[in-house]
MISE-385304 format. One record per atom (N, C-alpha, C): x, y, z; atom name; residue in one letter; residue number from 1. Coordinates in steps of 0.001 Angstrom, whole numbers, plus 500000, padded with zeros to 6 digits. Layout:
REM residues N
<rec xx="X" yy="Y" zz="Z" a="CA" r="A" k="NUM"/>
...
This chain:
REM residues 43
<rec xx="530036" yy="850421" zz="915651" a="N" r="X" k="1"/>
<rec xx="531344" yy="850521" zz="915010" a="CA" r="X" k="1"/>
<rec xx="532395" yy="849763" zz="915820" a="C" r="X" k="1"/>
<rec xx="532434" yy="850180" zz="916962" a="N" r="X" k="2"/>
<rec xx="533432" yy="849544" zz="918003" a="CA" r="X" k="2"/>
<rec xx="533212" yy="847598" zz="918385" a="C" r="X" k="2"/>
<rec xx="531686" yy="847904" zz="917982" a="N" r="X" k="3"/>
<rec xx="531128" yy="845929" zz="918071" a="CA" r="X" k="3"/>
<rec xx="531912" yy="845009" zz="916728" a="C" r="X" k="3"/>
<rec xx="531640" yy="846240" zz="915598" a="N" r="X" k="4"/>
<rec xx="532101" yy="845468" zz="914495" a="CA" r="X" k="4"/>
<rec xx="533728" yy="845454" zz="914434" a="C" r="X" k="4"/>
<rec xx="534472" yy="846172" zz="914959" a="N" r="X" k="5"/>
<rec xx="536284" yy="846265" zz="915038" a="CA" r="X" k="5"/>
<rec xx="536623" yy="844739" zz="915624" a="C" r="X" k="5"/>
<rec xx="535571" yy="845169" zz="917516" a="N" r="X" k="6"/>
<rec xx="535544" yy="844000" zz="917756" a="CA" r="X" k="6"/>
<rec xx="535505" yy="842858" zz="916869" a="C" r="X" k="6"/>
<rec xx="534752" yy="842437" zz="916581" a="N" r="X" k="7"/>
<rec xx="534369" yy="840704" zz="915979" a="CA" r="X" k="7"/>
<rec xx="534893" yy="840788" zz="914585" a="C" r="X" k="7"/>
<rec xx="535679" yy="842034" zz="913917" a="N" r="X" k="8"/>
<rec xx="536877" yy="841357" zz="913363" a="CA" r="X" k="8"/>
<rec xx="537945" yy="841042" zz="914405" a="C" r="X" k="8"/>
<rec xx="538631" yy="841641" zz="914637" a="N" r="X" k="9"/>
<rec xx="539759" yy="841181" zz="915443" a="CA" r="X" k="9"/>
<rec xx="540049" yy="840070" zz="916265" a="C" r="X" k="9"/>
<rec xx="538243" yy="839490" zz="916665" a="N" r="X" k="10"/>
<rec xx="538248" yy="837870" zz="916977" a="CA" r="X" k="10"/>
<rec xx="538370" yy="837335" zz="916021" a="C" r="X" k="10"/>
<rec xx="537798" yy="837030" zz="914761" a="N" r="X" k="11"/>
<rec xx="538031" yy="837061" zz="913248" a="CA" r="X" k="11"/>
<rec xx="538883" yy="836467" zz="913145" a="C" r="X" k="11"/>
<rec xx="539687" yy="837232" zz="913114" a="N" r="X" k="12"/>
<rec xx="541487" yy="836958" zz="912824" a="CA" r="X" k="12"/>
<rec xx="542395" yy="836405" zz="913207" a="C" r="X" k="12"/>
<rec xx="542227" yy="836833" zz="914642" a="N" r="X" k="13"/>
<rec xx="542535" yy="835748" zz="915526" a="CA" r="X" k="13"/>
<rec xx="542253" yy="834446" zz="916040" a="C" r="X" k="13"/>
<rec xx="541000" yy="834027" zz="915685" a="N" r="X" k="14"/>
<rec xx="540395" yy="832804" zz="915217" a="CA" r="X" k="14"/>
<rec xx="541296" yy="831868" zz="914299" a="C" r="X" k="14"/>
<rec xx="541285" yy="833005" zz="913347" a="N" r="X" k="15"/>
<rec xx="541585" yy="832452" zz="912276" a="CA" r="X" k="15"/>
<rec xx="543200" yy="832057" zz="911917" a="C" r="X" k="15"/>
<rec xx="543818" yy="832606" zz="912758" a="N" r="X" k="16"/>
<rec xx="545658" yy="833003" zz="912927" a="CA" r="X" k="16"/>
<rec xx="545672" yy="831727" zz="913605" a="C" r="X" k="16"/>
<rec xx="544957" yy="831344" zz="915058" a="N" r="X" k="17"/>
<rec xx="545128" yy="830294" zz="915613" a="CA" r="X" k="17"/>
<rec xx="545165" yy="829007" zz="915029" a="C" r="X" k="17"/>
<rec xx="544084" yy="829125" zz="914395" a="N" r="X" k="18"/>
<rec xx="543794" yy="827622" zz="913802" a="CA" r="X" k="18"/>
<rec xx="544929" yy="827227" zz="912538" a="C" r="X" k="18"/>
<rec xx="545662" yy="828190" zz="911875" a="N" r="X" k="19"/>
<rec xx="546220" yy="827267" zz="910731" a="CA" r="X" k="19"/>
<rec xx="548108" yy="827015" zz="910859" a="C" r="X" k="19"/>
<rec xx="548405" yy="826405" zz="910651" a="N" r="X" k="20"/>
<rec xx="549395" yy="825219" zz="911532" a="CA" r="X" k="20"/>
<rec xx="549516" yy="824111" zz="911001" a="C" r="X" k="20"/>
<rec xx="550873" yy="823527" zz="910929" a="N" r="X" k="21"/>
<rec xx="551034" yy="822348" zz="910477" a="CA" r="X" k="21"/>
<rec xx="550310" yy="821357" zz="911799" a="C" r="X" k="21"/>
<rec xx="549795" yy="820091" zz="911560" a="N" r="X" k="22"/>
<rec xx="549147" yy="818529" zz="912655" a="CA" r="X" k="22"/>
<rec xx="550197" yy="817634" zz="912460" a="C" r="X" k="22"/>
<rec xx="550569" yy="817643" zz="914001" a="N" r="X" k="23"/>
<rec xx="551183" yy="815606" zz="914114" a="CA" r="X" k="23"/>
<rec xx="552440" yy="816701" zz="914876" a="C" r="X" k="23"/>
<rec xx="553028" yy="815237" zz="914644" a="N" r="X" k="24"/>
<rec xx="554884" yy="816093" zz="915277" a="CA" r="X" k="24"/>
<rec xx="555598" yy="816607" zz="914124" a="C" r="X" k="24"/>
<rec xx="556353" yy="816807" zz="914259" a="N" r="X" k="25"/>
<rec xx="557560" yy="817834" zz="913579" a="CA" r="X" k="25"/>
<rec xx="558419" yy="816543" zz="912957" a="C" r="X" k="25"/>
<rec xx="558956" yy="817133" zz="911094" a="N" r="X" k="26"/>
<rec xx="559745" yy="816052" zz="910641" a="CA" r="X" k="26"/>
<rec xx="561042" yy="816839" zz="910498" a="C" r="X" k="26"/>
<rec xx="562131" yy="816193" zz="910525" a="N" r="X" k="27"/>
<rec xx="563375" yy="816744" zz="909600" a="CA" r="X" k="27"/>
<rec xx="563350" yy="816849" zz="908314" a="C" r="X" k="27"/>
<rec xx="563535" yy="818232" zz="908053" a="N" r="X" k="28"/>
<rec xx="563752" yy="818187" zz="906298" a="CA" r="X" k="28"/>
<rec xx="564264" yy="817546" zz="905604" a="C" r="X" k="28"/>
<rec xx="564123" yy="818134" zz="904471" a="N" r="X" k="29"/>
<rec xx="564517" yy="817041" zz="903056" a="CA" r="X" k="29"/>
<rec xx="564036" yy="815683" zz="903133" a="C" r="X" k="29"/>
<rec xx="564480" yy="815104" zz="902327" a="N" r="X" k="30"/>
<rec xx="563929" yy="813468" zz="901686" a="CA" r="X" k="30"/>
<rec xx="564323" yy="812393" zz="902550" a="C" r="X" k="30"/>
<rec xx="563648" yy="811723" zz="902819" a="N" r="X" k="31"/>
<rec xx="563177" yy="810824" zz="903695" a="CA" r="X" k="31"/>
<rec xx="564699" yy="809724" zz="903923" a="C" r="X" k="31"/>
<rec xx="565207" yy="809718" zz="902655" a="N" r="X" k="32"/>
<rec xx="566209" yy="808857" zz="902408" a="CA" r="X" k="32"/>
<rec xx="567369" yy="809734" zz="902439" a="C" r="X" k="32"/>
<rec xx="567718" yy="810817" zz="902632" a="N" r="X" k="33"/>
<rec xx="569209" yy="811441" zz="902735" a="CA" r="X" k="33"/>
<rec xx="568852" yy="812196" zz="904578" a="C" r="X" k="33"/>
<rec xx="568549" yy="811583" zz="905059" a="N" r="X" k="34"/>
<rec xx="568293" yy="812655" zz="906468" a="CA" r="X" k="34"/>
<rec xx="569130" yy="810995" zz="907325" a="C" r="X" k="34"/>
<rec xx="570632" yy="811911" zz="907323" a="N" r="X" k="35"/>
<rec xx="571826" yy="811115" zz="907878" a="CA" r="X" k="35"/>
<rec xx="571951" yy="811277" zz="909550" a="C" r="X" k="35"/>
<rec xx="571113" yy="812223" zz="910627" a="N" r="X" k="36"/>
<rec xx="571339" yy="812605" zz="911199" a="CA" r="X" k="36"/>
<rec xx="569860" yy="812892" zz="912098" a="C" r="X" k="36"/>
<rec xx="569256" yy="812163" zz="912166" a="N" r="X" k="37"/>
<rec xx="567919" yy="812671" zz="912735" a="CA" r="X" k="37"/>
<rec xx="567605" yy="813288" zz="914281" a="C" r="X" k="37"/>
<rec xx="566956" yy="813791" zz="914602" a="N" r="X" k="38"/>
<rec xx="566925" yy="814468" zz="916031" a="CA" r="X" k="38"/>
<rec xx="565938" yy="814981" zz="916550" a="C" r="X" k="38"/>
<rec xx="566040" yy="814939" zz="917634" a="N" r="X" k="39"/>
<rec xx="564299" yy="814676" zz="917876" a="CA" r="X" k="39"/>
<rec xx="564256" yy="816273" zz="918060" a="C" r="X" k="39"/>
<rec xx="563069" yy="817162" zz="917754" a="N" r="X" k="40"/>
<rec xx="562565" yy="818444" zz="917659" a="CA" r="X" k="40"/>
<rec xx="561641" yy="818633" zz="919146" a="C" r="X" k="40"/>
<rec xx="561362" yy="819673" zz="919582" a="N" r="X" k="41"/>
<rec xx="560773" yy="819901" zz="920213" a="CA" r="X" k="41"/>
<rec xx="558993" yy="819702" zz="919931" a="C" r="X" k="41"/>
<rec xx="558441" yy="819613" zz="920667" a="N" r="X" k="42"/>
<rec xx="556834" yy="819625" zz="920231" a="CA" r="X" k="42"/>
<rec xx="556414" yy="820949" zz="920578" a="C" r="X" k="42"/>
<rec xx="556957" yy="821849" zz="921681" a="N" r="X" k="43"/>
<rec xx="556489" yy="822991" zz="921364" a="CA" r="X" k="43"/>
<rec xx="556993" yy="824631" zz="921456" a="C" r="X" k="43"/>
């Protein structure tokens, strides 16, 4: 019982880790009205 709690809870956390935007960070909105750009942190 306690094996199976276990290896959900890696599970999940597996699974929490992995999903995430890839690459760097953009400024919102449309490509063509972003009057003001700035660089974001990476993390």
């Amino acid at each position: 019982m306690k094996l199976a709690l276990l290896a959900a809870a890696l599970l999940a956390c597996t699974m929490l880790a992995a999903c995430g935007k890839k690459g760097p960070p953009d400024p919102p909105g449309p490509a063509n009205e972003i009057t003001w750009p700035r660089v974001y942190p990476t993390h």
